[in-house]
C-alpha positions as CSV (number, residue, x, y, z in Angstrom):
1,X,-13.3,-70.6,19.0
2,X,-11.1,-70.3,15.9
3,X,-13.7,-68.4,14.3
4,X,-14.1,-65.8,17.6
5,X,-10.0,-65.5,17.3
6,X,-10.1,-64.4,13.6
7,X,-13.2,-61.8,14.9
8,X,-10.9,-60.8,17.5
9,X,-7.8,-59.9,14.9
10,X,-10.0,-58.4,12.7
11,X,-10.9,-56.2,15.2
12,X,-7.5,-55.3,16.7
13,X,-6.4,-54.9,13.0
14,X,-8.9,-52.3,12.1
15,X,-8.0,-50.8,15.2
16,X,-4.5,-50.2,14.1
17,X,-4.8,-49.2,10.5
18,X,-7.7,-46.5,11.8
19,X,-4.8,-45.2,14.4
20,X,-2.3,-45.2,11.8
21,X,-5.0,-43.2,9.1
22,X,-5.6,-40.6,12.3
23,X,-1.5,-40.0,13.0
24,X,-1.4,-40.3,8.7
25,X,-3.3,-37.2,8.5
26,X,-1.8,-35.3,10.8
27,X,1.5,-36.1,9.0
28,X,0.3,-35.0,5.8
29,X,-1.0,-32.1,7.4
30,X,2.1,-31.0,9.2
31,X,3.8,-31.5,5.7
32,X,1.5,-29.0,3.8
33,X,1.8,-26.7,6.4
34,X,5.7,-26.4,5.8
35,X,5.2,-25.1,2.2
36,X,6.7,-21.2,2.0
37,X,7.4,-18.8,-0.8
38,X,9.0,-19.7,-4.3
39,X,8.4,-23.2,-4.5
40,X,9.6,-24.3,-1.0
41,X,7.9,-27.7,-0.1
42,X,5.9,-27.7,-3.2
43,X,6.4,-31.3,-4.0
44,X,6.1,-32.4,-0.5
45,X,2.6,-30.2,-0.3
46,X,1.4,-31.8,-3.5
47,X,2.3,-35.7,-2.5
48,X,0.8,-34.3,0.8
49,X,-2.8,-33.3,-0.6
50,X,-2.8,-36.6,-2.7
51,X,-2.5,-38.5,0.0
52,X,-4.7,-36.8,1.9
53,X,-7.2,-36.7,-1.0
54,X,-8.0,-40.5,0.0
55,X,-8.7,-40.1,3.5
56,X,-12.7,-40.8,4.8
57,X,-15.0,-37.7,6.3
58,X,-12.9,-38.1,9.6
59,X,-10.0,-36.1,8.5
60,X,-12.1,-33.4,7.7
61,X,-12.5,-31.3,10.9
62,X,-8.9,-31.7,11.3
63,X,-8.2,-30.2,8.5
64,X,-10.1,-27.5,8.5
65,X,-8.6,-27.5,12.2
66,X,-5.2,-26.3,10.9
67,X,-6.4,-23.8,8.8
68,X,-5.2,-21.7,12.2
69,X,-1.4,-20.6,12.1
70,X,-1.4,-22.0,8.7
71,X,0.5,-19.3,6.1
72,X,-1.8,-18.1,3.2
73,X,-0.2,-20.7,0.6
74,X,-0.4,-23.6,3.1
75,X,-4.0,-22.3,3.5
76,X,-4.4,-22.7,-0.3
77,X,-3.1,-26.4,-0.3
78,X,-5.3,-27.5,2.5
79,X,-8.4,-26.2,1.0
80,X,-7.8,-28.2,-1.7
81,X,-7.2,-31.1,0.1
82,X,-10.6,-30.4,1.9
83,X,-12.5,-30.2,-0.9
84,X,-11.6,-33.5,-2.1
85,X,-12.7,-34.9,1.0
86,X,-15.3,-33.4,1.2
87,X,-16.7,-34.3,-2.4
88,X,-16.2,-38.1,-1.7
89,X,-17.7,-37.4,1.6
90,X,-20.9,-36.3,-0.4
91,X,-20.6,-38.7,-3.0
92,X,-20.9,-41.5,-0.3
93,X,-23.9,-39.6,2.0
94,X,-21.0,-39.3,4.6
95,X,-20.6,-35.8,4.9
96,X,-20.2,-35.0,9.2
97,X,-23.0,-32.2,9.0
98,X,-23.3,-31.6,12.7
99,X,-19.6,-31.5,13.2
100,X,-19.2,-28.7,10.4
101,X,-21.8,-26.8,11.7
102,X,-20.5,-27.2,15.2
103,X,-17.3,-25.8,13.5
104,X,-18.6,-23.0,12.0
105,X,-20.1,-21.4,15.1
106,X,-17.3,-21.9,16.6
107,X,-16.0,-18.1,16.1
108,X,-12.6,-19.0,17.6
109,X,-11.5,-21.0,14.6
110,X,-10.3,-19.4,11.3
111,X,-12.5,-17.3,9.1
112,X,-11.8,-19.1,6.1
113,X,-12.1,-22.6,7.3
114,X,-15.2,-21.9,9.0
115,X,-16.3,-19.9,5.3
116,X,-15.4,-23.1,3.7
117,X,-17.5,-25.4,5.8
118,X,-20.2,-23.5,5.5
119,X,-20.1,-23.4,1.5
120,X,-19.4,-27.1,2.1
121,X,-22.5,-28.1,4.5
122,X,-25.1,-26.1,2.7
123,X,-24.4,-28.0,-0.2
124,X,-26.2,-30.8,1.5
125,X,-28.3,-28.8,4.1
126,X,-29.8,-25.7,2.0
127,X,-31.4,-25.1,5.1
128,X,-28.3,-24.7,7.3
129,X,-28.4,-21.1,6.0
130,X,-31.3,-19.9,7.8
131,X,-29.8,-21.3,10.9
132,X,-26.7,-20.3,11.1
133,X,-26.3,-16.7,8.9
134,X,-29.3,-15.0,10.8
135,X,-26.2,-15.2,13.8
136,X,-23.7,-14.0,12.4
137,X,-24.0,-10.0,12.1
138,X,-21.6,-9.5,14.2
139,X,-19.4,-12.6,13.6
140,X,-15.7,-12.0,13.1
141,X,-15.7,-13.8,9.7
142,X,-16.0,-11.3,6.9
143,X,-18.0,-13.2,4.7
144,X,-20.5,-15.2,7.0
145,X,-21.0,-11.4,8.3
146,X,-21.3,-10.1,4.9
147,X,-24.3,-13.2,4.5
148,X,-26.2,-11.9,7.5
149,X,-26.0,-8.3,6.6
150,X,-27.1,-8.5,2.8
151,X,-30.0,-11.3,4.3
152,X,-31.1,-8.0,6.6
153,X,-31.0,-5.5,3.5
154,X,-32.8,-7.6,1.5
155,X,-35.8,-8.6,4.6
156,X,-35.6,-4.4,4.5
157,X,-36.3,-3.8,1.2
158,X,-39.3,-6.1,1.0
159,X,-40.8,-4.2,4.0
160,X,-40.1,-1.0,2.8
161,X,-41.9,-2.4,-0.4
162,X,-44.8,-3.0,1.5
163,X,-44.8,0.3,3.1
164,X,-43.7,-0.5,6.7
165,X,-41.4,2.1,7.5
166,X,-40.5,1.5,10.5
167,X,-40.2,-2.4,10.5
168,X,-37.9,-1.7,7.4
169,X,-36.1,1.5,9.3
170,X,-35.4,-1.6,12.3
171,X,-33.7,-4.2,9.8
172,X,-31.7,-1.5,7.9
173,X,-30.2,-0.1,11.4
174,X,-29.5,-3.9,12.4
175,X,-27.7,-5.1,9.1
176,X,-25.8,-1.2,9.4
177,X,-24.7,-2.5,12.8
178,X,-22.7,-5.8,11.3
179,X,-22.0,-3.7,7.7
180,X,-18.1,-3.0,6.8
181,X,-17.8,-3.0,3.8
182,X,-18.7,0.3,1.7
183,X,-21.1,-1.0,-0.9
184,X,-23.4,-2.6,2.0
185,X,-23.0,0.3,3.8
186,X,-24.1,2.6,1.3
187,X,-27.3,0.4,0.2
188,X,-28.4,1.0,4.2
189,X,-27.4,4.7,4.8
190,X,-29.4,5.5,1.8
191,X,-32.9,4.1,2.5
192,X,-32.3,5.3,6.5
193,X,-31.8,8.9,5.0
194,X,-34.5,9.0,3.5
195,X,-36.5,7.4,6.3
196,X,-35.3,10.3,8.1
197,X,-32.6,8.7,10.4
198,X,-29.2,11.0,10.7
199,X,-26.2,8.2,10.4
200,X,-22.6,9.7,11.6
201,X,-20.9,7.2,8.7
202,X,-17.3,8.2,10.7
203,X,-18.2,7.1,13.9
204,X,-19.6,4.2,12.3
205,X,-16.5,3.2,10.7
206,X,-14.0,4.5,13.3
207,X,-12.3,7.5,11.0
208,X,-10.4,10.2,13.1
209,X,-11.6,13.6,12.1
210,X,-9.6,15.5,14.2
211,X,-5.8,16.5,13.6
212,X,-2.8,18.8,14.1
213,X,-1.3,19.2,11.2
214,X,2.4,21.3,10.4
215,X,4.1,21.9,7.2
216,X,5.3,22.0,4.4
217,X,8.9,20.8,4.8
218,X,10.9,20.3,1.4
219,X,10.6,17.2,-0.7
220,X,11.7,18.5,-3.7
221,X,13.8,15.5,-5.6
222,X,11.9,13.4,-3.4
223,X,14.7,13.8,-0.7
224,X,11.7,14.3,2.2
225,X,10.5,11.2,2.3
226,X,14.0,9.7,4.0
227,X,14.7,12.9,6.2
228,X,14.1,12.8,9.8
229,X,12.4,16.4,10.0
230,X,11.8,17.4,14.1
231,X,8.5,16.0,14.2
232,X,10.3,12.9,13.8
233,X,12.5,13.2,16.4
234,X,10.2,15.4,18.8
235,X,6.5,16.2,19.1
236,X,6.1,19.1,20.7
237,X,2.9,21.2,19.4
238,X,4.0,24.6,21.1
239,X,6.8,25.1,19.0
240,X,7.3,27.0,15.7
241,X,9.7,25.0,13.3
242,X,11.6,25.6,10.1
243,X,9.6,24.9,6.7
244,X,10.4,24.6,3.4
245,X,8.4,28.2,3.1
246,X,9.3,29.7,6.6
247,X,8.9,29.7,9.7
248,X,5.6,26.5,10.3
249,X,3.4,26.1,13.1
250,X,1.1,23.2,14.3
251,X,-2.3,24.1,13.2
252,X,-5.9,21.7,14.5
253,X,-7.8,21.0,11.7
254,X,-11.0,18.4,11.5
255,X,-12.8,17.1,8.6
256,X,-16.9,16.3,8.4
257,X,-16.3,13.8,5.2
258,X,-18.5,11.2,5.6
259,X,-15.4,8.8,5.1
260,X,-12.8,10.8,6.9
261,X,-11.2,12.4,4.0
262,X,-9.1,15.0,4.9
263,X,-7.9,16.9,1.5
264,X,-4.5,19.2,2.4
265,X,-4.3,20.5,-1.2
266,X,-7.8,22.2,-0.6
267,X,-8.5,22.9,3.1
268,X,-4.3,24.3,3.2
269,X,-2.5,24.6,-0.1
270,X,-1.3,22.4,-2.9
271,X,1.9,21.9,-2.1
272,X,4.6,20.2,-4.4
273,X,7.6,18.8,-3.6
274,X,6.5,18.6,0.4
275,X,6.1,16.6,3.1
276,X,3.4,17.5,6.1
277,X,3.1,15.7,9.6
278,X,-0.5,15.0,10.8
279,X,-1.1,13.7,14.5
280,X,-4.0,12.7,16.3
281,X,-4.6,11.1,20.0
282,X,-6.5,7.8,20.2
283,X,-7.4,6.8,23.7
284,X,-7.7,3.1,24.5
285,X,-9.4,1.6,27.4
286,X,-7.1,-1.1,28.0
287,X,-4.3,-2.7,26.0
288,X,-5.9,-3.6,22.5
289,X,-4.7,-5.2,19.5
290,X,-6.6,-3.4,16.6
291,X,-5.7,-1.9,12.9
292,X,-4.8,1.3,11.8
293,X,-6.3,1.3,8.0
294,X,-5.3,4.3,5.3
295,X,-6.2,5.1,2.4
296,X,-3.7,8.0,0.2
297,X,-2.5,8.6,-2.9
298,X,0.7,9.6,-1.2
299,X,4.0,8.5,0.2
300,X,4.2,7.9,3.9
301,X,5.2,7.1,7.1
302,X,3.2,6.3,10.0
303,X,4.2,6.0,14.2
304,X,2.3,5.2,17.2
305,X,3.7,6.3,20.5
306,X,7.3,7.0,18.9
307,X,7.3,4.1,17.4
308,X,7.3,3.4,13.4
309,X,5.0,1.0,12.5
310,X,5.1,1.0,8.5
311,X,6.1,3.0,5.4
312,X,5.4,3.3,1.4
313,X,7.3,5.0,-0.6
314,X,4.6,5.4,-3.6
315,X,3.1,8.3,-5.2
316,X,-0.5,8.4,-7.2
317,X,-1.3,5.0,-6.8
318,X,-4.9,5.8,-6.6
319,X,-6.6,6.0,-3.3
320,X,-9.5,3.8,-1.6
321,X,-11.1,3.1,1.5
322,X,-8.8,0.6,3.6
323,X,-5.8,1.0,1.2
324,X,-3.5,0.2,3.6
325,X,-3.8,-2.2,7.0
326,X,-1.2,-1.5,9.4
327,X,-1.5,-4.1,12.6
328,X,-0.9,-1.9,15.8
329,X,-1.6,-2.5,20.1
330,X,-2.1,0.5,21.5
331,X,-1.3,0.7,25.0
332,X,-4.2,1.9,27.9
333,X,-4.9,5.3,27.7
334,X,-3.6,8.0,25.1
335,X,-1.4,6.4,22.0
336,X,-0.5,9.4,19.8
337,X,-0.7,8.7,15.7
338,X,1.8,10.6,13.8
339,X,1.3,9.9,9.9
340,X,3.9,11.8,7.2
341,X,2.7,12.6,3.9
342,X,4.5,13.0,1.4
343,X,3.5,14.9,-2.6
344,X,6.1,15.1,-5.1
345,X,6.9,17.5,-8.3
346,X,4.6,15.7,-11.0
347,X,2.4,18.5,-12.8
348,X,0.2,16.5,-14.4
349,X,-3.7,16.6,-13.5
350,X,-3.7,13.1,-12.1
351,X,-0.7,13.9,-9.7
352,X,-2.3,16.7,-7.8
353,X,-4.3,14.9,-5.1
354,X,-2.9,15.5,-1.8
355,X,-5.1,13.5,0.8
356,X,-5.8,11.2,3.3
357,X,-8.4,9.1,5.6
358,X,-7.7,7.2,8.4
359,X,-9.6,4.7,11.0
360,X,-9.3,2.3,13.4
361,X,-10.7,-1.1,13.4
362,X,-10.7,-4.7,14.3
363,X,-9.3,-7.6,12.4
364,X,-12.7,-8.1,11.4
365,X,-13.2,-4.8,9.6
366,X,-15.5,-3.0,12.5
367,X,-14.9,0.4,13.6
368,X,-13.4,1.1,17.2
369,X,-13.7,4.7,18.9
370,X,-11.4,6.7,20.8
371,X,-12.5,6.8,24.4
372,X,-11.2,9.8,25.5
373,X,-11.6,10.8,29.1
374,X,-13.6,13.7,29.4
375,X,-11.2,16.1,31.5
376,X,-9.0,16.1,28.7
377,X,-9.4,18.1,25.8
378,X,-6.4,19.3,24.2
379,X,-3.9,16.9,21.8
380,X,-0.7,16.7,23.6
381,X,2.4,14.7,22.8
């Protein structure tokens, strides 16, 4: 009887410290998640990890859990809480392996989480990999979609290697499918080139090719940038307006650059000390919450519907693909783009490019298209 008691409060005990560890973590979690810029909760992040560092493989999935609505530095802090789980969870053959890799097909939780239990699991299950990545061309995580496309370029290349063309010409158009970023892009269009297979790279990525364009006004002294010119104010495409040369007109231009790259120094003129306004329609099928990603070596301004979104006031920085991500929901049906550019005075060789691209894409990196109705065919404000 005595000895069924003790059983009994052993039990209950257990019980109570397990609840306690469960709200524990939550409480050190909660505290990591409050650390901000300069230093802000540092020390309360730090005793926070420590304490955490000691928890079992069941605060694991939690963790990783929070990851979602975490700020990047909180992020930072609670991967390296993971990972000290995580190693102790290895170290004792613990590790919850169907729960991670429940977790990291879950597509609704946070890319980097679900990255890091993936890193974490195939540590222990090397075949994990050819479960999960072969899924995940299309997955919003960057890197697990980066996995399955290079895994598709690589099954290509063999068969082209062993001369079947059109089994390789299948892979490389499926890994092209899930491919964002330019360096796996250009290892596909390649090979499908020379296999014969036209690939329109800007619809692929979601460029705009098509703009009015109207200018130059005057930015000499770099006063352009912070003046409201009518554009600004008004977008009306019939109208002639006053330029820093004369009378200006909008003028439709369009680009066939691969990439999008529209170059105003050489399709126009090579302005200095000017500012131009370039719009461009993008017609949404229903309210959507996407990017609008730039890439300049200029200083500029950018609006949707009337509306400015974001500005940099930087000249010759250097200019790549995706430069610049600029959040944006466009509205259903027409949402009008109107991006100012803006070259200064400098004369030296390095200061003369005068260009842009511009696309549209999901959080994820993947190209979306305008939809535009086809009764309409003519940009209008």
């Amino acid at each position: 009887m005595q000895r069924s008691r003790f059983l009994f409060c052993c039990l209950c005990l257990f019980s109570v410290l397990s609840s306690v560890r469960a709200d524990d973590v939550e409480q050190q979690i909660a505290r990591i998640k409050q650390v901000q810029k300069e230093g802000q909760g540092n020390q309360a992040a730090s005793q926070a990890v420590q304490s955490l560092s000691q928890a079992d493989a069941s605060a694991l999935i939690p963790i990783l859990s929070s990851f979602k609505g975490a700020n990047p530095l909180a992020v930072n802090w609670l991967c390296g809480a993971f990972e000290a789980v995580a190693a102790n969870a290895i170290q004792q053959g613990k590790l919850p392996e169907a729960e991670l890799e429940k977790f990291i097909l879950n597509k609704s939780h946070n890319p980097r989480a679900r990255r890091l239990a993936y890193e974490t699991l195939i540590k222990v299950d090397a075949s994990a990999s050819e479960r999960i990545i072969p899924g995940m061309i299309n997955d919003p995580s960057v890197t697990l979609r980066r996995d399955a496309v290079q895994r598709l370029i690589d099954q290509a290349k063999k068969l082209e290697k062993d001369g079947k063309k059109d089994a390789a010409k299948q892979a490389y158009e499926q890994a092209l499918s899930g491919a964002t970023d330019d360096d796996q892009v250009k290892a596909i269009v390649k090979p499908l080139r020379s296999l014969g297979e036209k690939i329109d790279l800007q619809k692929h990525f979601g460029f705009l090719s098509d703009w009015k364009i109207i200018g130059p006004f005057d930015n000499r002294e770099l006063k352009g940038y912070d003046t409201a010119y009518p554009p600004e104010k008004n977008l009306d495409f019939s109208s002639a307006l006053k330029g820093k040369e004369g009378e200006v007109n909008w003028k439709s231009v369009n680009t066939e650059d691969d990439y999008g790259i529209f170059d105003i120094a050489k399709e126009i003129s090579p302005y200095k000390g000017a500012v131009m306004y370039c719009a461009a329609d993008f017609y949404s099928p229903g309210e959507q919450e996407l990017e609008i990603r730039l890439g300049t070596p200029n200083a500029w301004k950018i609006w949707v519907n009337g509306k400015l979104l974001f500005a940099r006031n930087e000249y010759h920085r250097g200019m790549i693909m995706d430069q610049y991500s600029v959040p944006v929901t466009f509205k259903p049906g027409k949402n009008v783009i109107l991006l100012k550019l803006c070259q200064n005075e400098q004369t030296e060789s390095w200061a003369q490019r005068y260009q842009f691209q511009l696309r549209i894409a999901r959080p994820s990196g993947t190209g979306v298209l305008s939809e535009k109705p086809e009764a309409t065919t003519q940009l209008t404000p």
